[in-house]
C-alpha positions as CSV (number, residue, x, y, z in Angstrom):
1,X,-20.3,-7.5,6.2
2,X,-18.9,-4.2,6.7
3,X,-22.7,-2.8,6.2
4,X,-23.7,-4.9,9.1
5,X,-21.2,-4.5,11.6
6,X,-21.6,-0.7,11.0
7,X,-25.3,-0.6,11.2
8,X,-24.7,-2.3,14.7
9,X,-22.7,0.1,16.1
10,X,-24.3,3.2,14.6
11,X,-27.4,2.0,17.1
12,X,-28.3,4.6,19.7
13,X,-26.0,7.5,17.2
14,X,-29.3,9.2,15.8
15,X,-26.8,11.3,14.4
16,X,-25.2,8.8,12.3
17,X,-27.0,7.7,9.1
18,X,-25.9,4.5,6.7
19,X,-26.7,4.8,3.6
20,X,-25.5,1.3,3.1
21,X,-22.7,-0.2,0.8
22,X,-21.7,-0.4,-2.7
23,X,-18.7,-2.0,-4.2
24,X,-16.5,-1.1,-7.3
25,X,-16.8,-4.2,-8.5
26,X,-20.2,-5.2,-7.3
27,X,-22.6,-6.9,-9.0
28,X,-26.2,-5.9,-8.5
29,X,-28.5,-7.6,-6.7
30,X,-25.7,-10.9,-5.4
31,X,-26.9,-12.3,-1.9
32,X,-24.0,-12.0,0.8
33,X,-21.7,-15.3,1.0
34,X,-22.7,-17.8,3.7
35,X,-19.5,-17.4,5.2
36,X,-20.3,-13.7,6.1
37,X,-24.4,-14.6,7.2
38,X,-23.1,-16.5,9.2
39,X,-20.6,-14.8,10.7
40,X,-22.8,-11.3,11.0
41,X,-25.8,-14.3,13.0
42,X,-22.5,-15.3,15.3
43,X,-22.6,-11.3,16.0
44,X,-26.3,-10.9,16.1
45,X,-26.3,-8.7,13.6
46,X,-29.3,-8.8,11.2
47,X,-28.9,-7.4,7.8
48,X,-32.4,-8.3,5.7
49,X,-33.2,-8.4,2.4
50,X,-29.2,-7.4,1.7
51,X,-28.5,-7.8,-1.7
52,X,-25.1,-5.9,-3.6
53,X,-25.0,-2.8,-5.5
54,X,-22.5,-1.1,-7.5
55,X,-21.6,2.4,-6.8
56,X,-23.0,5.1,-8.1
57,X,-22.4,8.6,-8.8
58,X,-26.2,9.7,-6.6
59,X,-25.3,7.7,-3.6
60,X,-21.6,9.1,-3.9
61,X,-22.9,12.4,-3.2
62,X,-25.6,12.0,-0.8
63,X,-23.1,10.8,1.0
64,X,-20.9,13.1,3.8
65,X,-18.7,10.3,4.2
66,X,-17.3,7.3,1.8
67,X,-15.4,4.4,3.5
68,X,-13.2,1.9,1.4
69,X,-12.4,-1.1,2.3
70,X,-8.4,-0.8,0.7
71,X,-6.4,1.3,-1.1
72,X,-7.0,0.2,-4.7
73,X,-10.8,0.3,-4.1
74,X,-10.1,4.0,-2.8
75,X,-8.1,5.3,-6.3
76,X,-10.7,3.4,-7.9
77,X,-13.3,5.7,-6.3
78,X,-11.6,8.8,-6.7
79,X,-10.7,7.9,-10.2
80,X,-13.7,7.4,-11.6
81,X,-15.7,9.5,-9.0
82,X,-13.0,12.6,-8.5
83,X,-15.6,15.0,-7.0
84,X,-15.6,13.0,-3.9
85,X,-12.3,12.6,-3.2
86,X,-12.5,14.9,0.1
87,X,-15.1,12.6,1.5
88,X,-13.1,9.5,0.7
89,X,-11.3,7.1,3.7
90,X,-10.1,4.0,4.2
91,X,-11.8,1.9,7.1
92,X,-9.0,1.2,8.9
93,X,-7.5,5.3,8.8
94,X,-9.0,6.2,12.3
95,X,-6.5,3.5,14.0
96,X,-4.2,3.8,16.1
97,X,-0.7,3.4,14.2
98,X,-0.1,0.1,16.2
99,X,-3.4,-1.2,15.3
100,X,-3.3,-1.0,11.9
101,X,-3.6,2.3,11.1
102,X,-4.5,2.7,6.6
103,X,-4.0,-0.8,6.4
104,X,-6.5,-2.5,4.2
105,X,-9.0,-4.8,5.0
106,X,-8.1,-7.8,3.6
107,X,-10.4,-9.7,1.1
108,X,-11.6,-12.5,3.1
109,X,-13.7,-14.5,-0.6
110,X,-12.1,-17.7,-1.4
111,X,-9.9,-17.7,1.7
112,X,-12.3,-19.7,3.9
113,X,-13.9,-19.3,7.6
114,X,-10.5,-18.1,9.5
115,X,-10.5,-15.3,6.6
116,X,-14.1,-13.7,7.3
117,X,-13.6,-13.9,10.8
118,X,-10.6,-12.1,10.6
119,X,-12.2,-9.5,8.8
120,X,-14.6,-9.3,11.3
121,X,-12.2,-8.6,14.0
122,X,-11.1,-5.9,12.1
123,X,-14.4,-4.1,11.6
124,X,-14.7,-4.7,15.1
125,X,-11.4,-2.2,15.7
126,X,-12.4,0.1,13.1
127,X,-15.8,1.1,13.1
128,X,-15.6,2.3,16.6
129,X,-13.1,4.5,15.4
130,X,-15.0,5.9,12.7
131,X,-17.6,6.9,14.5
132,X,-15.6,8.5,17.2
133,X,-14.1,10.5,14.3
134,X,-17.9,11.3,13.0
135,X,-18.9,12.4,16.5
136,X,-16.0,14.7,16.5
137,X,-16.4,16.2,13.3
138,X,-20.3,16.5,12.9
């Protein structure tokens, strides 16, 4: 979801590159949930032929920026990965304290419809954010 939303907004930032998303605890090749197609349709956002991926230690560094989607999946990252850790955020670190700001985005599997499109509104918030802070510091 988060690849989606972001892909979205990156549109019109040539600057800006995805290099997609990976999870800790990914499994390869797992279809994204219905809940979250149909969600990311709702948004007319496309995201083709999206399948999961786990992490690795090649996309880790072609990467000038790492985004995690909470905190445990961050120490997770920098444990395993340490030579990344400068390039490491949460999603949620760019807002404002009132929004939110280092919260972590909660785990909307299992919770049901209200739960994805909560997560929704909050990459809504947050990826603006980010890429402000990417235009700033690029």
């Amino acid at each position: 979801m988060a690849e989606g939303f972001f892909r979205k907004a990156i549109q019109g930032h040539s600057e800006i590159e995805c290099l997609g998303s990976a999870g800790v605890a990914a499994y390869d090749g797992d279809r994204m949930s219905p809940e979250t197609a149909a969600l990311l349709a709702n948004n007319q956002i496309e995201l083709a032929d999206f399948s999961s991926r786990m992490v690795t230690t090649e996309l880790l560094e072609s990467a000038t920026h790492i985004y995690a989607m909470t905190r445990s999946h961050l120490a997770m990252l920098v444990g395993t990965f340490p030579a990344v850790q400068s390039k490491c955020y949460l999603v949620c670190d760019h807002l404002e304290e009132d929004q939110g700001k280092g919260m972590d985005v909660p785990d909307p599997i299992g919770m049901g419809n209200a739960a994805y499109l909560q997560v929704g509104e909050v990459f809504t918030h947050a990826i603006p954010t980010i890429i402000e802070s990417l235009e700033n510091h690029s």
